[in-house]
N, C-alpha and C positions, 0 to 999 in steps of 0.2 A: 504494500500500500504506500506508494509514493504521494507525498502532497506537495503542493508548489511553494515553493521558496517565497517569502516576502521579505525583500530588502528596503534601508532606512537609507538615505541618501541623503547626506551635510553637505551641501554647497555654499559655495560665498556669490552675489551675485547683486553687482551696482550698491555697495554698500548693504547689501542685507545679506540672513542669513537664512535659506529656505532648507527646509526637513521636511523631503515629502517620502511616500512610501510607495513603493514599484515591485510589480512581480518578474519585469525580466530586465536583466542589464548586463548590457558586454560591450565591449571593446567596438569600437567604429570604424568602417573601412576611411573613415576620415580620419585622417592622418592628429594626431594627439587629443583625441574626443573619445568617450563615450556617450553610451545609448541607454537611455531609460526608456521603457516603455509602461502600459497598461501601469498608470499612477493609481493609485488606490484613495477615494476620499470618502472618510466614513460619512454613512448616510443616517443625517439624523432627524429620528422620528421623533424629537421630542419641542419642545416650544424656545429651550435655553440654542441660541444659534453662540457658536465660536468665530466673533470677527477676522480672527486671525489664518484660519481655517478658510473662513468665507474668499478672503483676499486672493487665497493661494487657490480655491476652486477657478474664480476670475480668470488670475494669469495662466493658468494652465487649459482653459476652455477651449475644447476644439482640437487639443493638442495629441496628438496619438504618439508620434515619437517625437525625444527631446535631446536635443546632443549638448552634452558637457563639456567643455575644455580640459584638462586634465588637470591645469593647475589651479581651478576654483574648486576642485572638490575637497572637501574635509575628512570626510571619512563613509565608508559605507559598510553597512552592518546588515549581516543575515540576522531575521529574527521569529523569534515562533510565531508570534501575534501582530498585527499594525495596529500603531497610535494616531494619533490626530498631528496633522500636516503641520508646519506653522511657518509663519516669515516673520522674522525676530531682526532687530536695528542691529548691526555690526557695532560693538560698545570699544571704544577705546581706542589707542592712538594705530594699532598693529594695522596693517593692511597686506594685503599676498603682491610679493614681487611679480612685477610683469616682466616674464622672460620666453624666451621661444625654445623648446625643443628641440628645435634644428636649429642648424646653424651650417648654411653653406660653405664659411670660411674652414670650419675646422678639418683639415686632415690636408690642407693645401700648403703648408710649406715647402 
């Protein structure tokens, strides 16, 4: 009895911090991307709405696959159960170096 994998996916993106849940994710035939697909947002039957949640249904509306750059992800976690999505404010002075994985020049002396 195999059940499907749901992973947690930290990213950093335009000063924020998005934690959504995806049931498949691999590697991009684009060159330093990966791929999330089939996002998972819990559906709630009840009156109490999570704005936070709400926001990140919004930006992801319509969206079937979503490609990631390599160096805004934070971390991504297999997990038994999914939690609730959120976009949380990037706090503090740290920000992720912009640099490129390739690099044409190297190997040319």
């Amino acid at each position: 009895m195999s059940k499907t994998p749901t992973y947690k996916v930290i990213f950093f993106n335009q000063g924020q911090i998005f934690e959504v849940y995806a049931r498949q994710i691999y590697q991009s035939d684009l060159y330093g991307f990966i791929e999330i697909e089939e996002l998972i947002f819990g559906e709630r039957t009840q009156i109490l709405v999570d704005p936070s949640e709400e926001k990140l249904k919004s930006e992801f509306e319509g969206v079937t696959r979503s490609y990631l750059p390599l160096h805004s992800v934070v971390r991504i976690d297999e997990v038994t159960k999914e939690g609730v999505g959120k976009i949380t404010e990037a706090k503090g002075n740290v920000s992720p170096f912009p640099m490129s994985a390739f690099n044409p020049k190297r190997g040319k002396d």
